[in-house]
C-alpha positions as CSV (number, residue, x, y, z in Angstrom):
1,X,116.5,-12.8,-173.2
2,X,118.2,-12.9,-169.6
3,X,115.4,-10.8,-167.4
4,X,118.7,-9.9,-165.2
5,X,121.3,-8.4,-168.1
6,X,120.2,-5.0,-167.4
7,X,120.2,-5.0,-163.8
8,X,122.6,-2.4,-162.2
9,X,125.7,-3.1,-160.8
10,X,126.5,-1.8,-157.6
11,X,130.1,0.0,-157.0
12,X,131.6,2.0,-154.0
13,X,132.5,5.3,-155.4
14,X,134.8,7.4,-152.9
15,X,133.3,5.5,-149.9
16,X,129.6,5.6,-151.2
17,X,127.9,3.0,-152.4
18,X,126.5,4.1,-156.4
19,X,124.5,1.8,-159.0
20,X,125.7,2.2,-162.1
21,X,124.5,0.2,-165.5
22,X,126.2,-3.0,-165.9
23,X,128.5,-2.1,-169.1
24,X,129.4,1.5,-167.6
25,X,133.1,2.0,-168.3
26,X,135.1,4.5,-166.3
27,X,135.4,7.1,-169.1
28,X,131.0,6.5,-168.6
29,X,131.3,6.9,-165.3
30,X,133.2,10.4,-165.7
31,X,130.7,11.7,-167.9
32,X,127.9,10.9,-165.9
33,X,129.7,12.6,-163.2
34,X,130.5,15.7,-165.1
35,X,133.9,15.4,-164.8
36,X,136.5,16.4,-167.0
37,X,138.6,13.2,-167.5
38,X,142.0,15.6,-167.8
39,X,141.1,17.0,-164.4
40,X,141.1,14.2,-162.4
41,X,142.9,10.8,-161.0
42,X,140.9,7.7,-160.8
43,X,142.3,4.9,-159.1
44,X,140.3,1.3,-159.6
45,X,140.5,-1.7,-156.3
46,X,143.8,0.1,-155.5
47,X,145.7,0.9,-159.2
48,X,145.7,4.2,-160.7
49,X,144.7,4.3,-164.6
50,X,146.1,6.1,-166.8
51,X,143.5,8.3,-168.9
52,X,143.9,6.1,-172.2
53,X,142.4,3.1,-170.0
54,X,139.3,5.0,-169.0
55,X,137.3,4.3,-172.2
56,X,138.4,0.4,-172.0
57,X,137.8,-0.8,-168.5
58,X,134.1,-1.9,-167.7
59,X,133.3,-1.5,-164.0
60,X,132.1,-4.5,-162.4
61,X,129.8,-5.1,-159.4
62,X,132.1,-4.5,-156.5
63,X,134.6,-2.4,-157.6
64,X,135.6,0.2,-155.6
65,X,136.7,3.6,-157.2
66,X,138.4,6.7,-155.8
67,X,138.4,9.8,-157.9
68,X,140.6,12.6,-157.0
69,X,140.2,16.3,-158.6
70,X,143.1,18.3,-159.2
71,X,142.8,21.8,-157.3
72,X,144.8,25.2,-158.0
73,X,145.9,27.4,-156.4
74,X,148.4,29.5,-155.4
């Protein structure tokens, strides 16, 4: 067994660097974060997913991610 497989990956999450495990997938991500996945925009090195891609796409070492939260108001 590969000593480095679990090793964490290392992402830049709205400017700040965050380690992360190396399979997390967005949708992962999210819930770690607390974050309801209807309540927010994630946009991946510069392309914003749509929320059925948030369970398929594995974050790699690297990547950088921008969430944005919707706010109300009025």
């Amino acid at each position: 067994m590969d000593a480095n497989a679990a090793d964490p990956i290392v992402v830049r999450l709205n400017g700040r660097e965050r380690s992360l495990a190396p399979d997390t997938s967005v949708g992962g991500l999210l819930a770690q974060l607390g974050l309801d996945p209807a309540a927010v925009v994630v946009e991946l090195d510069g392309d914003i997913l749509e929320r059925d891609q948030h369970a398929q796409i594995t974050l790699r070492a690297g990547a950088q991610v921008e969430i944005v939260h919707f706010v109300g108001g009025g």
